[in-house]
C-alpha positions in Angstrom: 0.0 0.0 0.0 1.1 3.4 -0.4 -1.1 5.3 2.4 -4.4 6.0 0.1 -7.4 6.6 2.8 -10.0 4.1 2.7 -7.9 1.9 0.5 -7.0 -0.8 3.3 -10.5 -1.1 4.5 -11.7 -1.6 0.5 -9.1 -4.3 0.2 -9.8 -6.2 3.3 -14.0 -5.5 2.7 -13.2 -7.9 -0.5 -10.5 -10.2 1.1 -10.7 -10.3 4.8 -7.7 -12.4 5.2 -5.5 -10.0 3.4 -2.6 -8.4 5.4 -1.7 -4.6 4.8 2.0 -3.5 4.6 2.9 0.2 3.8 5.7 -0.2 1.6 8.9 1.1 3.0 9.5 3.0 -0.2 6.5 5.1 0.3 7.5 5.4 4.2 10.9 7.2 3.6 9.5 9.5 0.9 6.4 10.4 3.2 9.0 10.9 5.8 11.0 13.0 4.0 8.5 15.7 3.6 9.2 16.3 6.5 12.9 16.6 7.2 14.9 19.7 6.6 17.0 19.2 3.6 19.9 19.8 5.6 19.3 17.1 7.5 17.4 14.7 5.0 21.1 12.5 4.5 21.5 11.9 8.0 18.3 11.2 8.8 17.7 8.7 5.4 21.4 7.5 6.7 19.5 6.3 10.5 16.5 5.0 8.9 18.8 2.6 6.9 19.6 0.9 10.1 16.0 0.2 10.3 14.8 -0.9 7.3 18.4 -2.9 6.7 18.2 -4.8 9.8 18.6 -8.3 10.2 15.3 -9.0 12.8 12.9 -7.1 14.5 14.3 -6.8 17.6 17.4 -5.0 16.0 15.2 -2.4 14.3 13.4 -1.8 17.1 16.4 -0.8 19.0 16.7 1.8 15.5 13.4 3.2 16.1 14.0 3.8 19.4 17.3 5.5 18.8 16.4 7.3 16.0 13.2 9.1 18.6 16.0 9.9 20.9 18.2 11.6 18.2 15.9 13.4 16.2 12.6 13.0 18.4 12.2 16.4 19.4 12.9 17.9 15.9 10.8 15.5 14.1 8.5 14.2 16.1 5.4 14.1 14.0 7.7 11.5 11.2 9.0 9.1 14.4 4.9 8.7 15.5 4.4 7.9 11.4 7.3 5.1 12.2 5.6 3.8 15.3 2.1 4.3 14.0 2.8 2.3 11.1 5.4 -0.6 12.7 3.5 -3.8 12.7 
């Protein structure tokens, strides 16, 4: 999915045993809006470590890191992170 409203409910209305992923292409774009361009290679440079990781458990640890470095510039893209994790 790319984050069209209504678009996951229409899809599992027609096949309720579907499961929804945001693609993680669409993610980094949508969180890019976002970030200063100053700061957009950094910040695409700690969201690798997510997205690259070998488990779960290892990009957790990301997320959480990543909230504590740029958290309280960019708070409104980490929540997108967290809000859209499972």
């Amino acid at each position: 999915m790319d984050g069209l409203t209504g678009f996951p409910q229409a899809i599992q209305g027609a096949f309720p045993h579907t499961q929804v992923q945001l693609h993680v292409v669409h993610q980094i774009r949508h969180s890019l809006r976002y970030v200063a361009s100053k700061n957009q290679k950094e910040f695409v440079g700690d969201l690798k470590l997510i997205y690259q990781a070998p488990n779960k458990d290892i990009a957790e640890k990301h997320v959480d890191e990543l909230e504590k470095k740029w958290g309280s510039k960019y708070s409104m893209v980490i929540k997108f992170w967290q809000d859209n994790w499972e």
